[in-house]
N, C-alpha and C positions, 0 to 999 in steps of 0.2 A: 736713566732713573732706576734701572732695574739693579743695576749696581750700588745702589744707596743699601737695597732691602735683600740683596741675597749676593754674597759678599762671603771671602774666607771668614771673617769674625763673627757674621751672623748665623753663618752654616755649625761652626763649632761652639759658638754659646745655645743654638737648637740644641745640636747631641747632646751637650754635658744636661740641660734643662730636660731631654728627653729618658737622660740616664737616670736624674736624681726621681723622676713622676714612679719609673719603673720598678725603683729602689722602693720607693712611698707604696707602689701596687695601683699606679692610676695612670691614666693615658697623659697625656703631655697637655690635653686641652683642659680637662679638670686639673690639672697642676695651674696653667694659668690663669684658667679662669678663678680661682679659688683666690690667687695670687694679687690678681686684680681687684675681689672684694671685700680683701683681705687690709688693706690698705688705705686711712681715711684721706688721702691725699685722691684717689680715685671718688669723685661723686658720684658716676653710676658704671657698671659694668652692662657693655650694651655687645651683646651677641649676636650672629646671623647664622643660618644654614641656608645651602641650598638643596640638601635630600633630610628628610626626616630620622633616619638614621645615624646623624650627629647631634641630635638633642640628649640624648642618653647620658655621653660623657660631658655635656655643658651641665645639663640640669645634675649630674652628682656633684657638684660644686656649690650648690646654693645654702646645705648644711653643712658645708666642710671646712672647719678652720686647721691650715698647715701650722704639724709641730713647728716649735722651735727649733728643731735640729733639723728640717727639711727647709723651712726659712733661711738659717746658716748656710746649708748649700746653694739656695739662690743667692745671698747677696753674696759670695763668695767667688758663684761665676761673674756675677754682676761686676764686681771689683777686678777680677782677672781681666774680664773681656770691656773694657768700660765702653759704652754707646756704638755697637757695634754695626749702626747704621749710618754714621759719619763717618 
């Protein structure tokens, strides 16, 4: 099963999605989480932590709508790497 979710295509659709947060000036978690609420096909964006320490970069995402030219870069990876968990 661990091979469904961490996988050559999932390892390199991370990087390229880690590349473009860092391009943007955000960590990779507010890139998705942003991504996620961004989307009305998404009904709710439901988040966890286990150390309080990781709410910082979930909760800068609640007022953040990604440009369109950072959007273009996801679906772009999205299109290269398609469902990278199958």
């Amino acid at each position: 099963m661990a091979k469904r979710f961490v996988n050559d295509k999932s390892l390199a659709a991370t990087e390229r999605f880690g590349t473009i947060a860092q391009e943007a000036g955000m960590s990779l978690v507010t890139l998705a989480t942003a991504w996620s609420k961004q989307h009305d096909f998404v009904a709710s964006t439901i988040v966890g932590v286990t150390h309080e320490d990781q709410l910082p970069d979930i909760l800068a995402a609640a007022d953040l709508d990604l440009s369109p030219e950072v959007m273009a870069k996801i679906d772009a990876v999205s299109k290269d790497i398609m469902y990278p968990m199958g």
